[in-house]
Structure formats: C-alpha cells, structure tokens
N, C-alpha and C positions, 0 to 999 in steps of 0.2 A: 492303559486306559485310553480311550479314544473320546470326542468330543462328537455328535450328533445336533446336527441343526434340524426343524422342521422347517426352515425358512429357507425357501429356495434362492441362486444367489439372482436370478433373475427379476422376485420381485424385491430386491433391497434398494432401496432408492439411497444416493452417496448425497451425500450434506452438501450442497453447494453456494452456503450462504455467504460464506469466506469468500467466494469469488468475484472479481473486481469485472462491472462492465466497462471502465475504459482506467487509462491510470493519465496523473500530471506526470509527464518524466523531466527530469531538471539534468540539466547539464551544464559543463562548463566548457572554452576554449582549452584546447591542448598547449601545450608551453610553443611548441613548434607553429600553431595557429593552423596546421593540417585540417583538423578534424574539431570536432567537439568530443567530449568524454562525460560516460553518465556521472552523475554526484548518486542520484537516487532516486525514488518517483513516489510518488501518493497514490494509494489503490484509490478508485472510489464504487462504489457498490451501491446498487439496488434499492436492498435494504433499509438504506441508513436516510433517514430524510433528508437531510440535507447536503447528503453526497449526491442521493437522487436529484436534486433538486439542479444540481452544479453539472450531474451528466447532460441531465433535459437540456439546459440552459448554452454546456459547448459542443453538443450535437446538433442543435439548432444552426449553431456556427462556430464554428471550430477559431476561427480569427480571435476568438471573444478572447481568446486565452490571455493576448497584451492587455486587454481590459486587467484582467485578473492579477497577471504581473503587477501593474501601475497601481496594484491596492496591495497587495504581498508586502508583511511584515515577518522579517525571517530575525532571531535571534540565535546567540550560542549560550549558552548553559555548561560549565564546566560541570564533568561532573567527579565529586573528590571522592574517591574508594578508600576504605582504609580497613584492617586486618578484620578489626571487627566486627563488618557488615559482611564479614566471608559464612561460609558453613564450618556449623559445629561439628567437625568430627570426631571429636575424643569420646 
C-alpha cells in the first residue's frame, strides 16, 4: 500500500513558531577559572508577548542584560519522584 499526497512538498510551509529570535544563555566559571561553562539558556520568541517585548527591549541594547540580571530571582525546587508517579505498565 503506498501513501499519495496532493500536496506538493514545496508549497508546505514548516511550523516555525517554536523558534527562538535570540536566547538568555546563562553560564558559570569553570572550576579552573579558564573559561566559562553553559548552565542553560531561555529561548525567547516572537510570539510570546512578552518574550517579544524583552527581545525589542535587549536588541535596543544589548548591555541592558545587567539591568536584567540586577532584578533576576532564580530559585531551586527539588523535585521528589516516587514509584508511583511512573507509568502503568501492567
């Protein structure tokens, strides 16, 4: 059995809402103090009003970012897993 499209693939336009127009990337010093090492980064997108909002704002000027740090509230959250929040496979 074969599959048949009438949709050719050059007018299929690919989702690109997921995509990030700039990202935060966070990093930390290396133990050696050589380098820095990523931790992780915040997409921010188009989209999203008020990611847009935060592109506008450190494309304007990118410096702004220590602004941003100097209000940055970061928490940790453990999080406890336990048997029963697994999948049911039986």
């Amino acid at each position: 059995m074969s599959f048949k499209s009438n949709v050719s693939p050059a007018s299929v336009k690919p989702n690109t809402a997921w995509e990030a127009q700039g990202f935060l990337n966070l990093y930390l010093p290396s133990k050696d103090g050589s380098k820095r090492r990523k931790l992780g980064f915040i997409p921010l997108r188009n989209n999203k009003t008020g990611e847009r909002e935060m592109l506008d704002w450190l494309n304007e000027d990118p410096t702004r970012v220590s602004a941003l740090l100097a209000k940055l509230i970061i928490e940790y959250t453990r999080v406890e897993g336990s048997e029963a929040s697994g999948f049911d496979l039986s």
